[in-house]
N, CA, C and O atoms as a GROMACS GRO file, in nm:
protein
  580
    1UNK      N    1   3.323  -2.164  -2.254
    1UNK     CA    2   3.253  -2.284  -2.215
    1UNK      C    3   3.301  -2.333  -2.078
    1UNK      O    4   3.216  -2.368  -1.996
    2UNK      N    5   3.417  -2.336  -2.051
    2UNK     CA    6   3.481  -2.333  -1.898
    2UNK      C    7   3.370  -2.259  -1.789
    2UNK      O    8   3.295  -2.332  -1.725
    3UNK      N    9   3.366  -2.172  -1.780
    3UNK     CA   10   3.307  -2.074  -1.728
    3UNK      C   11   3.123  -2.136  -1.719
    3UNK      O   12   3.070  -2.139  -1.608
    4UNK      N   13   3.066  -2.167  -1.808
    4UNK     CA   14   3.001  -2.226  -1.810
    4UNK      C   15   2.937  -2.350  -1.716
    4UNK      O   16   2.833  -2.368  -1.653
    5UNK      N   17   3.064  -2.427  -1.744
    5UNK     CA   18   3.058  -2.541  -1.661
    5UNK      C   19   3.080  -2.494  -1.547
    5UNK      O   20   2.980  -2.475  -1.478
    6UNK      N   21   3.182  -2.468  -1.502
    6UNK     CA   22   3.217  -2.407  -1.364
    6UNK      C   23   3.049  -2.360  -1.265
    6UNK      O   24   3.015  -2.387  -1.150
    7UNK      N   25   2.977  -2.282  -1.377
    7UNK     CA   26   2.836  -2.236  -1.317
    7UNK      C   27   2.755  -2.357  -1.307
    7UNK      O   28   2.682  -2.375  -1.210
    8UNK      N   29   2.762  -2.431  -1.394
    8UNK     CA   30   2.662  -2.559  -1.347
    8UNK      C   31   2.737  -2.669  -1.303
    8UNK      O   32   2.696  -2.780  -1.336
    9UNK      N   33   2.845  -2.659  -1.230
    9UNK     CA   34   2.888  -2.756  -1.145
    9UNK      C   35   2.827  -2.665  -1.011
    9UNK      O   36   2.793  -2.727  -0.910
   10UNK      N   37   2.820  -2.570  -1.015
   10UNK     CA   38   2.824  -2.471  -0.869
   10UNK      C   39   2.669  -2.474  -0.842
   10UNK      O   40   2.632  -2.486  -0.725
   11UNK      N   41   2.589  -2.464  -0.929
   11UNK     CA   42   2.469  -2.544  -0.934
   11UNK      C   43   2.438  -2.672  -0.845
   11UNK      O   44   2.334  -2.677  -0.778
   12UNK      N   45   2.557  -2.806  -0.847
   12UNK     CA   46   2.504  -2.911  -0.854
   12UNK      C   47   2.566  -2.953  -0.708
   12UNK      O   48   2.538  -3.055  -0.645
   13UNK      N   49   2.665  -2.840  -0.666
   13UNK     CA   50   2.771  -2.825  -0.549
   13UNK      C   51   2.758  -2.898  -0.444
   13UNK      O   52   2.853  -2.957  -0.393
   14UNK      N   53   2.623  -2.905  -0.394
   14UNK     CA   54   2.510  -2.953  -0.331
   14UNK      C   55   2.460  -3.101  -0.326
   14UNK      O   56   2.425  -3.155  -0.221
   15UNK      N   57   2.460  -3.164  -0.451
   15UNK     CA   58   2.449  -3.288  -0.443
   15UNK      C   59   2.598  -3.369  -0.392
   15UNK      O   60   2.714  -3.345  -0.429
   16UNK      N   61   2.556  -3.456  -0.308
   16UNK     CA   62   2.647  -3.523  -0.303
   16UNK      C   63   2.604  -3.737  -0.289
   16UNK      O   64   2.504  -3.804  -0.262
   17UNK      N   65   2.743  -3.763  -0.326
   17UNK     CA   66   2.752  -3.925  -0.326
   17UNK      C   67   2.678  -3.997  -0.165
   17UNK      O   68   2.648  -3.913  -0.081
   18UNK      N   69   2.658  -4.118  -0.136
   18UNK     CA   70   2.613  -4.147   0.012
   18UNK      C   71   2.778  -4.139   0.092
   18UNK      O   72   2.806  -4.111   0.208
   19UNK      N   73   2.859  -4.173  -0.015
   19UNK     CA   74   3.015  -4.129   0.092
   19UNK      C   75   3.073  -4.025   0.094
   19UNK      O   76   3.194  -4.018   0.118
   20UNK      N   77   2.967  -3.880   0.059
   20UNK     CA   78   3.012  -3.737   0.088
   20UNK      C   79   3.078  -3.694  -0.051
   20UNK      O   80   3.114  -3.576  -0.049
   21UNK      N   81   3.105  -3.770  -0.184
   21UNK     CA   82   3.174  -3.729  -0.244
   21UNK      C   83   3.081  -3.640  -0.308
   21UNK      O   84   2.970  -3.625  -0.255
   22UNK      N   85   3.116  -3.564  -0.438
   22UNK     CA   86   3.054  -3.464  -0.516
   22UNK      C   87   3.028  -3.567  -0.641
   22UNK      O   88   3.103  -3.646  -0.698
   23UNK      N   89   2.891  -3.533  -0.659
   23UNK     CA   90   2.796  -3.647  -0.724
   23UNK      C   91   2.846  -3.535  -0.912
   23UNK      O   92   2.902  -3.601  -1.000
   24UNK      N   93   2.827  -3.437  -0.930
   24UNK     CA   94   2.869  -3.382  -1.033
   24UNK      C   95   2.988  -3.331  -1.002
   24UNK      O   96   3.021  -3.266  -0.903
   25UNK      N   97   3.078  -3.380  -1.134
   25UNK     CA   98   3.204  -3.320  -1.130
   25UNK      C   99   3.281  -3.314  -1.294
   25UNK      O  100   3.247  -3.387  -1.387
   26UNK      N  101   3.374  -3.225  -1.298
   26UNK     CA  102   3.436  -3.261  -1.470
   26UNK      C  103   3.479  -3.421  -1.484
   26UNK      O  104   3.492  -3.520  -1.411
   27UNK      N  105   3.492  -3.387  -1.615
   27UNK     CA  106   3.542  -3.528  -1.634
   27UNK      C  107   3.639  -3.538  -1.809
   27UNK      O  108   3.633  -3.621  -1.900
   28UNK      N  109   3.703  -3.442  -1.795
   28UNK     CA  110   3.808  -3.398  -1.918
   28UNK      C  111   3.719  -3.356  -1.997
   28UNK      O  112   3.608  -3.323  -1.958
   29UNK      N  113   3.750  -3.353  -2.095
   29UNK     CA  114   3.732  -3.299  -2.252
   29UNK      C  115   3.689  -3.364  -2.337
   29UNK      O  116   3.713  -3.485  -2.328
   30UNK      N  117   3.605  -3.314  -2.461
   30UNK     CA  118   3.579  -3.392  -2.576
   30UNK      C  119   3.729  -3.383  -2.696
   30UNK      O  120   3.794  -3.278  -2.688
   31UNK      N  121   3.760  -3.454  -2.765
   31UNK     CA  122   3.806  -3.447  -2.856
   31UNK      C  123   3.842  -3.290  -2.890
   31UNK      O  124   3.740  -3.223  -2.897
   32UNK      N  125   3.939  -3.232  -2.908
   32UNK     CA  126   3.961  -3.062  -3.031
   32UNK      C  127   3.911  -3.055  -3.100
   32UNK      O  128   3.898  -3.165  -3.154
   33UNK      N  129   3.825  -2.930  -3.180
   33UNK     CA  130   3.757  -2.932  -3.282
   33UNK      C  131   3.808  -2.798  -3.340
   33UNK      O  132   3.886  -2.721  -3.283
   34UNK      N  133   3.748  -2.782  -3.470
   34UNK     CA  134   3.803  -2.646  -3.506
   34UNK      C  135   3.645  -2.569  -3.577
   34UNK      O  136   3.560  -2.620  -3.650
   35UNK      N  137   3.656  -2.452  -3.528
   35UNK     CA  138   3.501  -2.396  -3.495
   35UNK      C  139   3.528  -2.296  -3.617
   35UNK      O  140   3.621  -2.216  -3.598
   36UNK      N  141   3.468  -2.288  -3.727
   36UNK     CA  142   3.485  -2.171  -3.789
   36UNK      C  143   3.419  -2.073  -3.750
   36UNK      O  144   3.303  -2.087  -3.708
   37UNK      N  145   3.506  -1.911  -3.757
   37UNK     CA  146   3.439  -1.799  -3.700
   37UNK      C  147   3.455  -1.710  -3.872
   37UNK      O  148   3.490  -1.744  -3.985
   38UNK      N  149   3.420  -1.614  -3.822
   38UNK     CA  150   3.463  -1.467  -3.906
   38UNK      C  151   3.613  -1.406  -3.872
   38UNK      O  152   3.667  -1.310  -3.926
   39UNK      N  153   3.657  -1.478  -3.783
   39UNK     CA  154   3.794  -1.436  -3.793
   39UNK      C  155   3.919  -1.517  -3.783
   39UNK      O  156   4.035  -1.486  -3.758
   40UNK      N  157   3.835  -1.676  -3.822
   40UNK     CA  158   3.904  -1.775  -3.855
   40UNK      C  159   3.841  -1.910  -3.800
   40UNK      O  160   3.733  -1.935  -3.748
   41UNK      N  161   3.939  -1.978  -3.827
   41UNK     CA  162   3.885  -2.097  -3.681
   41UNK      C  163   3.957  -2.129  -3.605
   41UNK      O  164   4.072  -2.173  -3.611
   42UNK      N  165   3.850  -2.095  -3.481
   42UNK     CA  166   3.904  -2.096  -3.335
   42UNK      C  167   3.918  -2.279  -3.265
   42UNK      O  168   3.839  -2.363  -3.308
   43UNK      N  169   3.985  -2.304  -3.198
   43UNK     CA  170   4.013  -2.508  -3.173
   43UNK      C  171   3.904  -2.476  -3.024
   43UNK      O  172   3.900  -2.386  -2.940
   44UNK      N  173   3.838  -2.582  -3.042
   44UNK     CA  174   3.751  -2.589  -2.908
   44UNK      C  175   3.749  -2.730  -2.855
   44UNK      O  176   3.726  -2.816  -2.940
   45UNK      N  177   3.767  -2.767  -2.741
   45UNK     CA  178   3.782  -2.862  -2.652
   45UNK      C  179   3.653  -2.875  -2.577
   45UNK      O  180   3.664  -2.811  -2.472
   46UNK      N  181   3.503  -2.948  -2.590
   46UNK     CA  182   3.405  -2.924  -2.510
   46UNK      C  183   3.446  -2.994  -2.378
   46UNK      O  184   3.495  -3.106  -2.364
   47UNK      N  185   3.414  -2.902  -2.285
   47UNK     CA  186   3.448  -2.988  -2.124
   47UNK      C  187   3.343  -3.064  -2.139
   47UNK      O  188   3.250  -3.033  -2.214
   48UNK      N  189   3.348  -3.235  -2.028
   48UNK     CA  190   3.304  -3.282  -2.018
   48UNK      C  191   3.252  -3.296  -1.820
   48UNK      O  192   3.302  -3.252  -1.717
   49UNK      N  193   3.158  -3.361  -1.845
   49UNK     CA  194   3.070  -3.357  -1.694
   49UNK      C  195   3.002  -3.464  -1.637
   49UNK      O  196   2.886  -3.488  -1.671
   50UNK      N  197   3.057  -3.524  -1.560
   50UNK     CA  198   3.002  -3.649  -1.486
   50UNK      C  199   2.927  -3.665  -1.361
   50UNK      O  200   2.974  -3.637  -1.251
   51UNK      N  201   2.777  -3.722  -1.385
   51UNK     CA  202   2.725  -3.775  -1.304
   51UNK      C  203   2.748  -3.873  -1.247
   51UNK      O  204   2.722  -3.980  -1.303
   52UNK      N  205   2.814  -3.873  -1.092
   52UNK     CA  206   2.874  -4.051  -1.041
   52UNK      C  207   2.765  -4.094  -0.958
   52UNK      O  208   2.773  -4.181  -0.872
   53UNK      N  209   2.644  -4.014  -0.994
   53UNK     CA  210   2.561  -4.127  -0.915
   53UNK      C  211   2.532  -4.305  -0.969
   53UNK      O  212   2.547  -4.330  -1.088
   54UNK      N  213   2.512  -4.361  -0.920
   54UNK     CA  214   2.528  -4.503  -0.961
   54UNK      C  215   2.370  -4.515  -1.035
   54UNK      O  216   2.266  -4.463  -0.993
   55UNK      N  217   2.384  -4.595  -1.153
   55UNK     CA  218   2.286  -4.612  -1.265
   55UNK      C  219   2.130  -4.687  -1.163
   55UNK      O  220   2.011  -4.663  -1.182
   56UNK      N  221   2.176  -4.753  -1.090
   56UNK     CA  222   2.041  -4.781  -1.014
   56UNK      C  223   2.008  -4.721  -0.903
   56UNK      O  224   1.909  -4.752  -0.836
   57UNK      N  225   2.072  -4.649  -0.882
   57UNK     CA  226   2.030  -4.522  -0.764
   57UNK      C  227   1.828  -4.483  -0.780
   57UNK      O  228   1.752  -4.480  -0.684
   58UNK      N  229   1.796  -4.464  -0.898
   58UNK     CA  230   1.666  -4.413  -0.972
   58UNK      C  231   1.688  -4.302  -0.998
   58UNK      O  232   1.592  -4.256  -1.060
   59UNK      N  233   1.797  -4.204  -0.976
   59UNK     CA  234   1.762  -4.053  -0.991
   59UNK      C  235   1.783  -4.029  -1.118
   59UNK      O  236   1.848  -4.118  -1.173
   60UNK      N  237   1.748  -3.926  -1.196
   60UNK     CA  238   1.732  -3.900  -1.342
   60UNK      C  239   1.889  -3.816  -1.322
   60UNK      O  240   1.917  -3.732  -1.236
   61UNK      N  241   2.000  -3.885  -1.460
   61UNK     CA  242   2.125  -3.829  -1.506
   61UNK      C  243   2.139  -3.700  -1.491
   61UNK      O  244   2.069  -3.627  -1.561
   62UNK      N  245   2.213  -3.654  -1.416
   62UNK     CA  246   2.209  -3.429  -1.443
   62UNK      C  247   2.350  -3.479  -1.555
   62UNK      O  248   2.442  -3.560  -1.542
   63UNK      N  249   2.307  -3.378  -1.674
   63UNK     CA  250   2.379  -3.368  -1.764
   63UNK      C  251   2.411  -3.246  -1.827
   63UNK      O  252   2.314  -3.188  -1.876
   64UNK      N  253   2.511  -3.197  -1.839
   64UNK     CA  254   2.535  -3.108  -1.909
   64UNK      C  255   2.548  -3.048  -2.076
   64UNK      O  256   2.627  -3.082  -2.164
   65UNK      N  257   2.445  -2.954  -2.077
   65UNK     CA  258   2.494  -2.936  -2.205
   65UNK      C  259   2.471  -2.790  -2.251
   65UNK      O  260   2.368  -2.731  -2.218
   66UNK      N  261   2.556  -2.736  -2.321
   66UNK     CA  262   2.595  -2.579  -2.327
   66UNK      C  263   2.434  -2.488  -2.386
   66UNK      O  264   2.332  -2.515  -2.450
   67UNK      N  265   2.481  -2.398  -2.331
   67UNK     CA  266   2.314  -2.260  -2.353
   67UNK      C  267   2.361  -2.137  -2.433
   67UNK      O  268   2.288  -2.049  -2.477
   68UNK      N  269   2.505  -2.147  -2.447
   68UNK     CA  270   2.573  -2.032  -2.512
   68UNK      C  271   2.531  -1.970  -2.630
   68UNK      O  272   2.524  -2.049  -2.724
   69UNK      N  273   2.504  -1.869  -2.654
   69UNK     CA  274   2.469  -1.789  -2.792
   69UNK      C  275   2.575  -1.655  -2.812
   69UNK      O  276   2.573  -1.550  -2.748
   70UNK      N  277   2.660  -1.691  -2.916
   70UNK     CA  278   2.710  -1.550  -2.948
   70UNK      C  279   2.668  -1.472  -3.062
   70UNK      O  280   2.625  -1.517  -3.168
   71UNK      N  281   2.685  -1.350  -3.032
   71UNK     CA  282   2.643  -1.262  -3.111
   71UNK      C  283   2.710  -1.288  -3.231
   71UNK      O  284   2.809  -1.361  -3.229
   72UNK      N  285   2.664  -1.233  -3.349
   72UNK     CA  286   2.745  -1.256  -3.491
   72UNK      C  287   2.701  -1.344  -3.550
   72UNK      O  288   2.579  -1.346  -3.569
   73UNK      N  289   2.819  -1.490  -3.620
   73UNK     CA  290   2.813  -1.652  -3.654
   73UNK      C  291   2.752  -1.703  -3.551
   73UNK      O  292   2.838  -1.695  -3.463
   74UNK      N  293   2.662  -1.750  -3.506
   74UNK     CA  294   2.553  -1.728  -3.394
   74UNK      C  295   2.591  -1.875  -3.349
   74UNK      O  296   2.565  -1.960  -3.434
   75UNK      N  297   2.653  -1.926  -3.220
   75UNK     CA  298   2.638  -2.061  -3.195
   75UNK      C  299   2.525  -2.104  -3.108
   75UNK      O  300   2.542  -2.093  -2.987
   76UNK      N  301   2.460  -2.131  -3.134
   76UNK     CA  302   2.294  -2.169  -3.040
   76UNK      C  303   2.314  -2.260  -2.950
   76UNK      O  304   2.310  -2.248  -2.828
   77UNK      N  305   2.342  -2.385  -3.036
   77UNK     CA  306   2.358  -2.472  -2.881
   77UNK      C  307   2.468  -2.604  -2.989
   77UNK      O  308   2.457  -2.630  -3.109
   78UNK      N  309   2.564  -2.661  -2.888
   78UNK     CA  310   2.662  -2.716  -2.904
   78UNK      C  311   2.685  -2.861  -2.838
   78UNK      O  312   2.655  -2.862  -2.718
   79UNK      N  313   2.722  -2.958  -2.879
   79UNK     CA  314   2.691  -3.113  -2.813
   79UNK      C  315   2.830  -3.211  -2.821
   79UNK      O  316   2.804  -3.276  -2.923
   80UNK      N  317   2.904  -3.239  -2.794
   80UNK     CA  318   2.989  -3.353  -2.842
   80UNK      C  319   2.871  -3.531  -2.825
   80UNK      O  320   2.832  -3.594  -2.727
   81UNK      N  321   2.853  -3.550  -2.973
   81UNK     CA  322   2.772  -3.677  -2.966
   81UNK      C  323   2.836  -3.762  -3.018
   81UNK      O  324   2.922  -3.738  -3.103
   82UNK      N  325   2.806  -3.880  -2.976
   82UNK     CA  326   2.893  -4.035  -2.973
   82UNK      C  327   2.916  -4.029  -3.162
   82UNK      O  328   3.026  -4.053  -3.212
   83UNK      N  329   2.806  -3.997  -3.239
   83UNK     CA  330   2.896  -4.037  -3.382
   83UNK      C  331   2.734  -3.918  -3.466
   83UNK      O  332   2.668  -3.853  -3.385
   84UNK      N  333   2.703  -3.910  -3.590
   84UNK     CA  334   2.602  -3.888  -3.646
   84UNK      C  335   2.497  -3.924  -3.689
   84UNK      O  336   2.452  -3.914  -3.803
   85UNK      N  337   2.433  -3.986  -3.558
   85UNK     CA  338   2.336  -4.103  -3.574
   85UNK      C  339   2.195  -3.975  -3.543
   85UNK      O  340   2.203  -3.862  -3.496
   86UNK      N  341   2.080  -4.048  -3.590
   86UNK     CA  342   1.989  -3.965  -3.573
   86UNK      C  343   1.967  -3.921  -3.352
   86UNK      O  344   1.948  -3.824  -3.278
   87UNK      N  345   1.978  -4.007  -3.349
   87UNK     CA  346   2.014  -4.028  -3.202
   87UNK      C  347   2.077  -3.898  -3.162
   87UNK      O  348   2.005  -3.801  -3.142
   88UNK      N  349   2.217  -3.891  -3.149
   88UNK     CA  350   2.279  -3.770  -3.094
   88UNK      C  351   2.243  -3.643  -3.151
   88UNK      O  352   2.270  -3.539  -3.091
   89UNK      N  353   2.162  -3.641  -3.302
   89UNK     CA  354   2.134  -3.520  -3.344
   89UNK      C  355   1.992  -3.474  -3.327
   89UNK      O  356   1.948  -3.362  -3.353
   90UNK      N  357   1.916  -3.590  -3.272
   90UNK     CA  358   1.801  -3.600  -3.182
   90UNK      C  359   1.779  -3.479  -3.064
   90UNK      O  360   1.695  -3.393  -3.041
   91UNK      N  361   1.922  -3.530  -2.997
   91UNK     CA  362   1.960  -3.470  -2.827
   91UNK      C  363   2.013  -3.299  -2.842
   91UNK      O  364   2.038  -3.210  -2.760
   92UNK      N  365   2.016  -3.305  -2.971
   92UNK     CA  366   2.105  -3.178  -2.978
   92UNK      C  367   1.944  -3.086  -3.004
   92UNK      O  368   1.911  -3.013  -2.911
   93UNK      N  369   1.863  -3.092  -3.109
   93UNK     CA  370   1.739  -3.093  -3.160
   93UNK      C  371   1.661  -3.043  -3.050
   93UNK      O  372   1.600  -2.937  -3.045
   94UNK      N  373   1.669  -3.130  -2.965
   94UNK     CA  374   1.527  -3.159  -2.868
   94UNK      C  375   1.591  -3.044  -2.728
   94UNK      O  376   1.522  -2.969  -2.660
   95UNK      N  377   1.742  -3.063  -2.719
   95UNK     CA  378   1.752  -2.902  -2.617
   95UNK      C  379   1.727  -2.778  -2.653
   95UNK      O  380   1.699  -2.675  -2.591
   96UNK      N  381   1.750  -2.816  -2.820
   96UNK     CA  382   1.780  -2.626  -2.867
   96UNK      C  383   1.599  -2.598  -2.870
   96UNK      O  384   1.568  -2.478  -2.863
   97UNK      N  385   1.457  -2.720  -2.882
   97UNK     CA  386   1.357  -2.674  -2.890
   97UNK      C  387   1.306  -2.640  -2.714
   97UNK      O  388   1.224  -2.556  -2.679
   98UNK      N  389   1.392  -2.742  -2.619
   98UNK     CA  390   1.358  -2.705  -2.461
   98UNK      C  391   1.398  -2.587  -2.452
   98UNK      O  392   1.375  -2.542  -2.340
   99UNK      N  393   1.462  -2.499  -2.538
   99UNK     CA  394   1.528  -2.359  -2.459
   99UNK      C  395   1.488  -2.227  -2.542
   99UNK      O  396   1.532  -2.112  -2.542
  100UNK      N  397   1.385  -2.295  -2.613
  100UNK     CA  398   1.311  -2.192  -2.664
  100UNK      C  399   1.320  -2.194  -2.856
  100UNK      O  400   1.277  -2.090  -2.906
  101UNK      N  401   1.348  -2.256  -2.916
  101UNK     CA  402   1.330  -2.274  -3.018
  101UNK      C  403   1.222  -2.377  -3.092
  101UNK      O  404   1.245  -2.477  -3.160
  102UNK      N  405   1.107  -2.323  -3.058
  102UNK     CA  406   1.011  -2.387  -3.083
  102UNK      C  407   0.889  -2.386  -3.214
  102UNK      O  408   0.780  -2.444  -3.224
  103UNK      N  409   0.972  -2.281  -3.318
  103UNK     CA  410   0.885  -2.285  -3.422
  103UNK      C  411   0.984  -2.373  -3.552
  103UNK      O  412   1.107  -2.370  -3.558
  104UNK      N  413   0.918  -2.427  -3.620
  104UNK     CA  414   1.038  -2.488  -3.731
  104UNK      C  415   1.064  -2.422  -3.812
  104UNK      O  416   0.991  -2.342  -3.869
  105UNK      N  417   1.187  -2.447  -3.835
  105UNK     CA  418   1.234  -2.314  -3.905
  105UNK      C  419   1.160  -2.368  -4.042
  105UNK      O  420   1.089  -2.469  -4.044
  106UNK      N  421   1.191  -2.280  -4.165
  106UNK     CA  422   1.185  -2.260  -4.286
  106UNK      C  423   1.275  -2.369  -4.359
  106UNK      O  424   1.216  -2.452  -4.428
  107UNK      N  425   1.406  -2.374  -4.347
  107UNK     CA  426   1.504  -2.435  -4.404
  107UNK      C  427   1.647  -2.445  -4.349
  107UNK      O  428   1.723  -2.350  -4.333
  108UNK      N  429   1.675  -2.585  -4.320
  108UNK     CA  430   1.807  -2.646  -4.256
  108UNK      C  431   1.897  -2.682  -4.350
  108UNK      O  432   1.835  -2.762  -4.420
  109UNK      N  433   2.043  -2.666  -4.406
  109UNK     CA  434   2.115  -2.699  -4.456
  109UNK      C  435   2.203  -2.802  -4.388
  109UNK      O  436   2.226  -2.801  -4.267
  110UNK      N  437   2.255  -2.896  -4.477
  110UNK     CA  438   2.333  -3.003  -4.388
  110UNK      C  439   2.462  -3.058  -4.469
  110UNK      O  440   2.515  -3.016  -4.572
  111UNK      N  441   2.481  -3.123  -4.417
  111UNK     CA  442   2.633  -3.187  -4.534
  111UNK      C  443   2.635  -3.348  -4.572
  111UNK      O  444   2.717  -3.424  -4.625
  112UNK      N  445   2.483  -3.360  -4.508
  112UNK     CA  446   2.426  -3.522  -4.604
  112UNK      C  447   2.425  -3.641  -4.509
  112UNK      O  448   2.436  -3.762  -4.526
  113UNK      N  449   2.410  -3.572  -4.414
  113UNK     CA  450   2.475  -3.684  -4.295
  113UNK      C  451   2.311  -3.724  -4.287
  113UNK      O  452   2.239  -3.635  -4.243
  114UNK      N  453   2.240  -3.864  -4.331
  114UNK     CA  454   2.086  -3.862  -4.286
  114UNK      C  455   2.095  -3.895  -4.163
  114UNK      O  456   1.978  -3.910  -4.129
  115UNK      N  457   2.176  -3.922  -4.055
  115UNK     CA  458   2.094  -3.914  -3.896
  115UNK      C  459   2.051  -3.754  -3.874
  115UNK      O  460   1.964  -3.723  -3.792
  116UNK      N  461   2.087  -3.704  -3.915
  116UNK     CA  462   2.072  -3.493  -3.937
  116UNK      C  463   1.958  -3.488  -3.953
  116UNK      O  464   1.890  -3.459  -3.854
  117UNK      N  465   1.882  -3.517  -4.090
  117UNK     CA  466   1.754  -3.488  -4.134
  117UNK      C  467   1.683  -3.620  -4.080
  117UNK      O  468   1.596  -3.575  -4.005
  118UNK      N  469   1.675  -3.742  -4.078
  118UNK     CA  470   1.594  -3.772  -3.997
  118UNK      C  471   1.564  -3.715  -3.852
  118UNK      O  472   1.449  -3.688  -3.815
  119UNK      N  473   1.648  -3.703  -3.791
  119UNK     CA  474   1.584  -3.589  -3.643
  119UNK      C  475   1.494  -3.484  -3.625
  119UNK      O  476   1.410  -3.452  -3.541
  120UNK      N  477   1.552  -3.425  -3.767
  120UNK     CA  478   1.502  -3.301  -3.776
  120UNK      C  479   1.329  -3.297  -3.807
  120UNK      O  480   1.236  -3.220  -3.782
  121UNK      N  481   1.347  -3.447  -3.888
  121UNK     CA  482   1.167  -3.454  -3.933
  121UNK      C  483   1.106  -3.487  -3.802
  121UNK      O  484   0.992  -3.443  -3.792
  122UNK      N  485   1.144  -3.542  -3.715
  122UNK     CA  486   1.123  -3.600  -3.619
  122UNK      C  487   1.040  -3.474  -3.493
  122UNK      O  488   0.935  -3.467  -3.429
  123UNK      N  489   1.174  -3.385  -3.516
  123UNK     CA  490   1.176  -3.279  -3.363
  123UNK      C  491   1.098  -3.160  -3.448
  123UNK      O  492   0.982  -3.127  -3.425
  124UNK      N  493   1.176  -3.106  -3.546
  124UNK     CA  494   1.110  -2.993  -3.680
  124UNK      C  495   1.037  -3.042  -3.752
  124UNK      O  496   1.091  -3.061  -3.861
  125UNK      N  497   0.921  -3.080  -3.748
  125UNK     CA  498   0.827  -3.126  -3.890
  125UNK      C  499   0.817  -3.052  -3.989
  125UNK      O  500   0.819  -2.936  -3.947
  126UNK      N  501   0.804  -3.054  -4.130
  126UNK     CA  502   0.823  -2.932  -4.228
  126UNK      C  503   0.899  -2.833  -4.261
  126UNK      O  504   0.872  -2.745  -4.342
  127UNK      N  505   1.028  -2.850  -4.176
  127UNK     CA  506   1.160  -2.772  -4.212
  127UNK      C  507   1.224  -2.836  -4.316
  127UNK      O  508   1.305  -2.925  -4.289
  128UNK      N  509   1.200  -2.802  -4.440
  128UNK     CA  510   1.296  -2.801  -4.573
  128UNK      C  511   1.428  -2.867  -4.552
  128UNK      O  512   1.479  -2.833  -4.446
  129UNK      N  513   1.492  -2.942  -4.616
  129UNK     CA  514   1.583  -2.993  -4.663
  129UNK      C  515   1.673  -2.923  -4.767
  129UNK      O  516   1.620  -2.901  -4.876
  130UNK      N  517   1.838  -2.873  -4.745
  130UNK     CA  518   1.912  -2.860  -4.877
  130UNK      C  519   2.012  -2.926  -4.827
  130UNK      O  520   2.048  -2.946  -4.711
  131UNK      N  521   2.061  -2.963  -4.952
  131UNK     CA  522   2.241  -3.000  -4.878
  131UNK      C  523   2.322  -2.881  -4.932
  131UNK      O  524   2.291  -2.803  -5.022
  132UNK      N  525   2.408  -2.885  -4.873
  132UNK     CA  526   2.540  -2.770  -4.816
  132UNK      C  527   2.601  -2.792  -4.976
  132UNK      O  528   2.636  -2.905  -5.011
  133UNK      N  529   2.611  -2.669  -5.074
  133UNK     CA  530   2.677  -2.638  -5.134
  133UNK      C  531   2.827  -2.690  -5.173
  133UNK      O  532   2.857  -2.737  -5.283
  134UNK      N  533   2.893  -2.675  -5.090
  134UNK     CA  534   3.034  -2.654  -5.052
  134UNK      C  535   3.057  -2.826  -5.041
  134UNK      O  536   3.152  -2.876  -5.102
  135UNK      N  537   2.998  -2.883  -4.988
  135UNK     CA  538   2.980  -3.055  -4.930
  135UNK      C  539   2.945  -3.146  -5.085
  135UNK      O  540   3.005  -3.246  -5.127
  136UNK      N  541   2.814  -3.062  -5.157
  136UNK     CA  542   2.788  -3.093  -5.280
  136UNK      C  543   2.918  -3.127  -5.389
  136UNK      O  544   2.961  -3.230  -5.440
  137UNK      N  545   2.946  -3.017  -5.393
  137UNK     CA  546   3.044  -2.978  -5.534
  137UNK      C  547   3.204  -3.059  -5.436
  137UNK      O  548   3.296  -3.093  -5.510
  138UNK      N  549   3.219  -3.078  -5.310
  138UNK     CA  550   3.341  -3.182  -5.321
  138UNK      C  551   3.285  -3.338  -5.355
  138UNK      O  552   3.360  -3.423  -5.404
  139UNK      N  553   3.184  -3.356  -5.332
  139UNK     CA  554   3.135  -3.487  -5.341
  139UNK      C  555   3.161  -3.490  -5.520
  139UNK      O  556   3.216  -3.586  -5.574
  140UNK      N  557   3.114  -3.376  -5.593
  140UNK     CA  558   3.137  -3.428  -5.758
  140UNK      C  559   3.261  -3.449  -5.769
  140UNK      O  560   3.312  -3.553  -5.809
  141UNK      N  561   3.325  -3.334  -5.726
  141UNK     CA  562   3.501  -3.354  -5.747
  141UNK      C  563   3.542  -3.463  -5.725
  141UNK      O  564   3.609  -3.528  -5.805
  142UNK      N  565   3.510  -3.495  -5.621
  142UNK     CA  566   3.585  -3.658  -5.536
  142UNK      C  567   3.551  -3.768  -5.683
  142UNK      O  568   3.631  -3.856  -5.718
  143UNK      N  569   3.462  -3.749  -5.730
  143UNK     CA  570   3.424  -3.867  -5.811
  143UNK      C  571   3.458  -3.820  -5.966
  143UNK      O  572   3.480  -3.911  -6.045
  144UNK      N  573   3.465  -3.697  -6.011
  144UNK     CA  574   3.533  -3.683  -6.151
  144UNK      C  575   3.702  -3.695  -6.162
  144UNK      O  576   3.784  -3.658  -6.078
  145UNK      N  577   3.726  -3.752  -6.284
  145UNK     CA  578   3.881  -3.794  -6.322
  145UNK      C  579   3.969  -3.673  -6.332
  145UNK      O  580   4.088  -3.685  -6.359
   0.00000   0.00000   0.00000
């Protein structure tokens, strides 16, 4: 994901502030996360990316957000969002359909979070609903003696 950014800062190289500065630039990290793979889970740090143009400038935000697909456990597209509101799972939704995912799928699994599936009715119309197995059966546990 480094690498990544690095390419769409080099992209944006070009814009600059009215006092010469560089209008896109990093701007640390999201929070650590831990990514499950097939050969464990790997800790991921999403870089973060700042537009310093000033909010009344008029120009539309350049924002970053990852295009990565790996082969295998397939990561499509990836977001650090403010909390699990339909909102941020909106933004996540609405890039992965700008970049070519444009038929709805069949069926989305989730872990019950409804800002998740409200989006999804929203961006995916008629993509099925299950909840996540694994999310299910701790939720009984949590509540039997």
């Amino acid at each position: 994901m480094k690498n990544e950014v690095d390419v769409f800062l080099a992209q944006y190289s070009e814009e600059r502030l009215e006092d010469g500065r560089a209008r896109v630039v990093r701007h640390g990290s999201g929070p650590e996360r831990a990514i499950q793979t097939g050969i464990g889970p790997i800790p991921i740090a999403h870089p973060k990316v700042r537009d310093r143009a000033p909010d009344d400038a008029g120009a539309e935000r350049i924002r970053f957000s990852s295009t990565r697909a790996r082969k295998g456990r397939e990561l499509i597209g990836f977001q650090a969002g403010v909390s699990e509101s339909a909102q941020s799972w909106r933004e996540l939704l609405v890039n992965l359909k700008a970049r070519g995912l444009s038929i709805a799928q069949e069926l989305a699994v989730g872990d019950g979070a409804l800002g998740f599936w409200k989006a999804l009715d929203e961006v995916f119309r008629g993509t099925r609903h299950q909840r996540c197995w694994f999310h299910k059966i701790g939720n009984v546990v949590n509540k039997s003696p």
